[in-house]
BANUGU-827464 format. One record per residue (C-alpha): x, y, z. Coordinates in Angstrom, 3 decimals. Layout:
BEGIN
{{X Y Z}},
...
# end
This chain:
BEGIN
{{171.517 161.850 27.143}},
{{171.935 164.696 24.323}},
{{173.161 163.906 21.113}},
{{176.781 165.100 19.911}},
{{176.406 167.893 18.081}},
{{179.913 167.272 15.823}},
{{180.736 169.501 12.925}},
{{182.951 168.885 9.426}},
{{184.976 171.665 8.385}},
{{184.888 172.327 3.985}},
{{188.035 171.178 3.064}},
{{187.334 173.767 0.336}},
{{186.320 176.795 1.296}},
{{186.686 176.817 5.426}},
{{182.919 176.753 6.348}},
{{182.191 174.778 8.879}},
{{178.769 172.757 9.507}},
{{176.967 170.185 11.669}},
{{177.320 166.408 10.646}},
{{174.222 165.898 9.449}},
{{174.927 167.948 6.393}},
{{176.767 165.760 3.634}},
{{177.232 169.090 1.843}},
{{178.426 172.877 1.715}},
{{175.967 175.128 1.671}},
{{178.964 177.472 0.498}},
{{180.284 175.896 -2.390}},
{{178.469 172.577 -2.737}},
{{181.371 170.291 -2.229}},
{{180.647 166.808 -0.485}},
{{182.165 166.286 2.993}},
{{184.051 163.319 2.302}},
{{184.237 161.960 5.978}},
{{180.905 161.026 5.225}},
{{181.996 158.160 2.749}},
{{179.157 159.676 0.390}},
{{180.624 158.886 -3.619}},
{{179.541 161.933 -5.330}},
{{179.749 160.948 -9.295}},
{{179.502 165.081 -10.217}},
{{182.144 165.949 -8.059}},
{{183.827 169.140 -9.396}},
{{187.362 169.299 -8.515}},
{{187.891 172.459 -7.066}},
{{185.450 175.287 -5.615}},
{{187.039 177.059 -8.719}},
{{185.631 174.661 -11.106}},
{{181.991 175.122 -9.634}},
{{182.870 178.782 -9.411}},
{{183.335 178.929 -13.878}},
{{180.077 176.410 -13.833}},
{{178.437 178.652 -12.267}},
{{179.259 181.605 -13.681}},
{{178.439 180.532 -17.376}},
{{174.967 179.261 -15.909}},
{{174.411 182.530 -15.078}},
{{175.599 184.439 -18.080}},
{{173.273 182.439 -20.421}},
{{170.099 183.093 -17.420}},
{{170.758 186.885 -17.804}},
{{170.677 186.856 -21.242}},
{{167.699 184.548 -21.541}},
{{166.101 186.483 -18.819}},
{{166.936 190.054 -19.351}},
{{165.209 189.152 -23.230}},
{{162.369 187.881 -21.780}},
{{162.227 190.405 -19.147}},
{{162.509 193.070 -22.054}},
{{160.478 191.105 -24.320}},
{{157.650 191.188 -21.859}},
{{156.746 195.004 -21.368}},
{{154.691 194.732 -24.918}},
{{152.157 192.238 -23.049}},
{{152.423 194.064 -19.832}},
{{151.050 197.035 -21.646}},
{{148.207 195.352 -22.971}},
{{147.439 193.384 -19.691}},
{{145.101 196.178 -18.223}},
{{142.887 194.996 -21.145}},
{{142.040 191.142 -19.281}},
{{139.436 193.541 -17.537}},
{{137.585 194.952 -20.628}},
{{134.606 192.643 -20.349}},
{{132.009 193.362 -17.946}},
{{132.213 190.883 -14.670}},
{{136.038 190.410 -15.637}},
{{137.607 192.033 -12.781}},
{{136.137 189.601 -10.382}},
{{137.120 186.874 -11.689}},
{{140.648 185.121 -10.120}},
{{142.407 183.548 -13.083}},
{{142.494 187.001 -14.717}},
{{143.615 188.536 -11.784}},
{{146.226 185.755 -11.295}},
{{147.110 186.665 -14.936}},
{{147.427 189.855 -14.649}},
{{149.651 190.072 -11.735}},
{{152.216 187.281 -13.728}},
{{152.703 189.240 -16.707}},
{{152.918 192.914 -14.255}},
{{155.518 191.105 -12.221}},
{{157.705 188.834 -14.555}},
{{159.809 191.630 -15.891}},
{{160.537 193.133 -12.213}},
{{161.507 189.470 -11.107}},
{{163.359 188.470 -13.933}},
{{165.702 191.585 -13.199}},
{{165.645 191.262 -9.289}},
{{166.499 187.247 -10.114}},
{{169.663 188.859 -12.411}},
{{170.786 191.104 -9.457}},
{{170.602 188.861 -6.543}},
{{172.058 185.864 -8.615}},
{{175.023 187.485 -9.237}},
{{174.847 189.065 -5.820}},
{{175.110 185.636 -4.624}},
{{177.849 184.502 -6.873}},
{{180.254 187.908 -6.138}},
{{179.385 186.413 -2.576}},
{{180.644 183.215 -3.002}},
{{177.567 181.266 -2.733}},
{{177.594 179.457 -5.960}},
{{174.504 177.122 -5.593}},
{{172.080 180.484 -3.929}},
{{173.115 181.974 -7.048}},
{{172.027 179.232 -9.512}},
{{168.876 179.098 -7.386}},
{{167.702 182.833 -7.120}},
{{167.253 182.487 -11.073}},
{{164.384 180.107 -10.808}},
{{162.485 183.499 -9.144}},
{{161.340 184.074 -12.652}},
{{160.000 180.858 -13.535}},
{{157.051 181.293 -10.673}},
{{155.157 183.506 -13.111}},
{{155.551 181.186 -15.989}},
{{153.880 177.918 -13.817}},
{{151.187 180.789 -12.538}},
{{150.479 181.470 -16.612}},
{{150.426 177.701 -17.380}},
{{148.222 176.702 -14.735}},
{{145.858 179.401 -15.137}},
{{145.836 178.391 -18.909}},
{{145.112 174.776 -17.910}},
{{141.796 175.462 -15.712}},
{{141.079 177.878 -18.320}},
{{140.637 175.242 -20.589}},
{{139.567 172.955 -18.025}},
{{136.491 175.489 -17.064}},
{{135.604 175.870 -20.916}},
{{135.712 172.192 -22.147}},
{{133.610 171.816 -19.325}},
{{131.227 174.827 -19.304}},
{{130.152 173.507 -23.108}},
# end
């Protein structure tokens, strides 16, 4: 026999989804049919919309710095391949292609966040700034087997 496929209608913005999902992919808001106690429960999708938008204001300014801050280094990058056998090895290429791409991303993470936020979806937006934050773990863990390589290579 097939399962019921029911669906829950957001009591806050109008979107409607399948059971199984205790929450809007909208606006985040809890389907309360569910029973599910959310503690951070904002009040209104116009609460999570001025949470949101101050999350982004302080991401664009702490990314469009960095992103600005970051064309110094990406000028000097070229020079990871100075030493002879350089250029084939992967950690510098890895390098190299976080540094050449961090200020493109942290722009395009700027654009589409607030993209998604004019859009209405409130949580894509918070997530599209973490786009940024893949070339920082790609610098840390090539610095880690780095190290790794030379405390062993000794």
């Amino acid at each position: 026999m097939p399962k019921e496929n029911r669906m829950w209608k957001c009591e806050e913005c109008g979107e409607e989804h399948e059971n199984q999902f205790e929450t809007c992919w909208k606006c985040e808001s809890y389907n309360e049919s569910t029973g599910f106690n959310n503690p951070l429960k904002m009040d209104s999708v116009e609460d999570i919309k001025s949470s949101t938008k101050i999350v982004l204001i302080i991401c664009t300014i702490i990314f469009g710095i960095a992103g600005a801050v970051t064309f110094y280094p990406l000028l000097l990058s070229g020079m990871i391949f100075d030493a002879p056998g350089s250029d084939s090895n992967p950690i510098n290429w890895v390098i190299f292609i976080s540094l050449f791409t961090f200020a493109p991303m942290c722009i395009v993470s700027i654009f589409v966040s607030w993209g998604f936020y004019s859009g209405g979806s409130y949580g894509h937006a918070k997530k599209a700034y973490l786009l940024p934050v893949v070339n920082i773990l790609a610098l840390l863990v090539c610095a880690i087997i780095s190290e790794i390589i030379s405390f062993f290579s000794k």
